[in-house]
N, C-alpha and C positions, 0 to 999 in steps of 0.2 A: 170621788173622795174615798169610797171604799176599798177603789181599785191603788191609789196613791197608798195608803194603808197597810192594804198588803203585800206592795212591795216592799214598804221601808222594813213591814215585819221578819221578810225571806234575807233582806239586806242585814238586819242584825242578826239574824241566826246566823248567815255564812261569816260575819265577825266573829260571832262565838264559837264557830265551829272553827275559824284559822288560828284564834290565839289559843285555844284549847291542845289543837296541833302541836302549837308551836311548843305547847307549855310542854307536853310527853315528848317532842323530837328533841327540847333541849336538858330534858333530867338525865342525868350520866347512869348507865346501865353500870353495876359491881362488876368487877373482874376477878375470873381466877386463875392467878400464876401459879403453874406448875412447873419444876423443875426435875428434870428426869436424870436419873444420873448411872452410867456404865462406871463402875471402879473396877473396870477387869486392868490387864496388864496395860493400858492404856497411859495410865496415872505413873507409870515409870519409865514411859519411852521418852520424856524430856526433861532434866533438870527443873524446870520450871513448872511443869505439868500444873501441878499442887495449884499454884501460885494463880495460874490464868484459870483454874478453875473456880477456885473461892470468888475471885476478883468476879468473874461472870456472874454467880450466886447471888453476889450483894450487888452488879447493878441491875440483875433481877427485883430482889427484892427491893432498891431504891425505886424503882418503880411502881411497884406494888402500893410503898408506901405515899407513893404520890398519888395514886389511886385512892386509896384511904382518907387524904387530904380534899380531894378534888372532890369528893362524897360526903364528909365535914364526918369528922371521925365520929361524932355521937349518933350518925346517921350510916356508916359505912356497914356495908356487909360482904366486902371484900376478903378474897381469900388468897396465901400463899400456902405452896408447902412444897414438899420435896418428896420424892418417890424413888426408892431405891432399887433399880433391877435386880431380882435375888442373883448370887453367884454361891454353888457346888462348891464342898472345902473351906466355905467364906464364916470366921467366928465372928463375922461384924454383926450385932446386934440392930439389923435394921428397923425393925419395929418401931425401936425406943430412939433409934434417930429421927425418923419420920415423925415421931411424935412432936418430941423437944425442938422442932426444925418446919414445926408447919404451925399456922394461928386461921382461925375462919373467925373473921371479924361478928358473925351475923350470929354465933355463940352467945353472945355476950349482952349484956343490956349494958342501956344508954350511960349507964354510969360506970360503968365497968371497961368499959372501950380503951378510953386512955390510959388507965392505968393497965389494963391487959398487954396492949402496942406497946409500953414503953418495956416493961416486965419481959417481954419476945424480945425486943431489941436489943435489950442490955445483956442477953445471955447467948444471943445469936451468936457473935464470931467465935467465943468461945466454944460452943456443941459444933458451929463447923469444922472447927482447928481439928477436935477430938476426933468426926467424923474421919476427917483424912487422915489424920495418925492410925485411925485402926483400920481404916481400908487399906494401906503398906500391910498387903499380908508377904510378902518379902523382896528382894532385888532384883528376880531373874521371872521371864515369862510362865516357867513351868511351875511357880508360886500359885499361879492366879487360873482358875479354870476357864473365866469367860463367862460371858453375861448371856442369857436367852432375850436378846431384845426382842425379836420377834414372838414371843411368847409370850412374853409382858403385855406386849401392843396387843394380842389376841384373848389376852384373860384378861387383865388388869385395866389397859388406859380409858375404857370406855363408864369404869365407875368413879374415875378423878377427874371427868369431864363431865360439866354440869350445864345442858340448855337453859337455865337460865339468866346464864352468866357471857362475858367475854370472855372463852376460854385463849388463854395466852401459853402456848407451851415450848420450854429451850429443854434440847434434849442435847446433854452431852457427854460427845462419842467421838471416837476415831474413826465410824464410820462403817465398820466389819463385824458381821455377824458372826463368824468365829469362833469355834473352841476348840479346846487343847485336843480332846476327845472328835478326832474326822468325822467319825459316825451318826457324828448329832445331827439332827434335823430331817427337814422333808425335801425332797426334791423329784422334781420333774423334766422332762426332755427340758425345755426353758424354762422351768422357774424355779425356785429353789427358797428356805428360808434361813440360808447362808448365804453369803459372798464370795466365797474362794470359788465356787464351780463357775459365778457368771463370769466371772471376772477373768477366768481360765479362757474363755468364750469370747474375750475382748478385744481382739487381737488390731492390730494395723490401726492407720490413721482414720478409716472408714467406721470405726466400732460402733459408734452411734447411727450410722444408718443400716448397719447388721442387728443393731439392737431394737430397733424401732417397725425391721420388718420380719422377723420372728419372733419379736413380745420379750424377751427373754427381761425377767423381773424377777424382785422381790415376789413371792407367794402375798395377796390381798390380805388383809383383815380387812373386819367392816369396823367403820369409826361412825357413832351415830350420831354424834356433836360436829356439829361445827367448829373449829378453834383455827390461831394463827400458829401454824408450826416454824420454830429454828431449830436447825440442827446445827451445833457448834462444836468444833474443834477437828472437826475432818481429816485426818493426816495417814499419807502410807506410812504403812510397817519400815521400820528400819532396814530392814534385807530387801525392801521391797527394790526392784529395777526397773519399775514402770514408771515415765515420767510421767503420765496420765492418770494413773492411776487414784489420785485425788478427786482431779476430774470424772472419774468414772464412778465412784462411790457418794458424789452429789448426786451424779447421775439417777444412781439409782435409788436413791432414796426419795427425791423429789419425786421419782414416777411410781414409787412405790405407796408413797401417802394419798398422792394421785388416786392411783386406781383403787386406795382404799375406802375413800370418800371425802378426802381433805380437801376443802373447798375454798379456805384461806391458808396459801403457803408462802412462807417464808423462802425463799431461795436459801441451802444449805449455806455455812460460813467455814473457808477452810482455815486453819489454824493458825495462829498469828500471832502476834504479842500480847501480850496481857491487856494493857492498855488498848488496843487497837479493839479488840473483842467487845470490852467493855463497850469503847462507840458505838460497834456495831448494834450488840445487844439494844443498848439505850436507845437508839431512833429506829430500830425494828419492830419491839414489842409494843 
């Protein structure tokens, strides 16, 4: 009898220990959407540019805010925002966009939530509209100095990622590390924390198995977060004559997160229609 006993007792501990499981594997972990944004000369190599940028932004944040939902807003401690790569010569006021252009749901107390969310909602497309009017700092490449993306990702991206969170991050770019200014940066027999040298280094139809057995990369950062990385809007330069060239600037970025320690990657998205982006965006993130 005693022995009948203490089985049935071990039998209802391993019930309380599975639904207990079950209970923590199925409460939805906060997420934090981060959107990274290059406004170097990029933003005026297409008519549209403007247009399939925003459009990304907001089915960013539609998701964010599904995120919010899915967490019952009085409960959410979800976060969005936007992160602006500084750019040399640039009057845009980033700070104060970053500010008016991010919300950390976990601020706020339980009564405060929805009217906070709706309060960020309703002023959102407007501080976006703004943002890109004043990053038009004029018509021609030699307006725009160029963004230190790499530099960013080595001071900055590791205090906007946060382990407690799903960090979710769309980073968008044309791709090119690049400034007006040749001299900028670091570089190494193969590695560099520009594009124009590897990319000089790229030659024939074989590039990828010349790149693969000389290493030739982006320069590492360490990333100490886990997150899903996209990178969106991928495109060569206008002058550019490399049909591959696309191809090659995925390339390199995907091995570049890689060897930084990005552990969930997004395959890069090269540039497309506004609309199509947006799809993409949505069933990525």
């Amino acid at each position: 009898m005693k022995n009948i006993l203490s089985l049935l007792a071990i039998i209802t501990g391993l019930i309380s220990c599975s639904s207990n499981a079950e209970i923590v594997t199925n409460t939805p972990a906060n997420d934090n959407y981060i959107v990274v944004l290059d406004l170097s000369d990029r933003i005026i190599q297409k008519p549209d540019q403007v247009n399939i940028d925003t459009n990304a932004i907001r089915a960013v944040f539609e998701k964010f805010e599904k995120s919010v939902q899915r967490n019952i807003v009085v409960k959410s401690n979800d976060k969005f925002s936007i992160r602006i790569i500084p750019q040399k010569m640039s009057s845009l006021p980033g700070n104060t966009f970053e500010n008016n252009l991010s919300i950390d749901m976990g601020k706020y107390t339980a009564a405060e939530k929805l009217v906070k969310l709706n309060q960020f909602k309703a002023n959102f497309s407007l501080q976006l509209a703004l943002l890109y009017q004043q990053a038009l700092l004029g018509n021609k490449t030699s307006d725009f100095a160029g963004v230190d993306i790499w530099q960013y990702f080595n001071d900055q991206i590791n205090s906007d990622l946060d382990n407690r969170y799903n960090n979710k991050v769309m980073i968008l770019t044309d791709g090119y590390f690049d400034f007006e200014d040749k001299a900028h940066g670091i570089k190494t027999n193969d590695q560099s924390t520009t594009t124009s040298i590897l990319l000089s280094k790229m030659k024939g139809l074989n590039w990828k198995k010349e790149v693969q057995e000389r290493q030739f990369g982006i320069i590492p950062v360490k990333l100490n977060t886990t997150a899903k990385w996209l990178v969106c809007g991928i495109q060569p330069k206008v002058q550019s004559k490399d049909l591959l060239e696309a191809q090659k600037l995925s390339y390199l970025w995907e091995k570049w997160l890689k060897d930084s320690g990005g552990t969930i990657i997004c395959k890069p998205i090269i540039n497309s229609s506004s609309e199509k982006v947006k799809n993409l965006i949505i069933n990525s993130l």
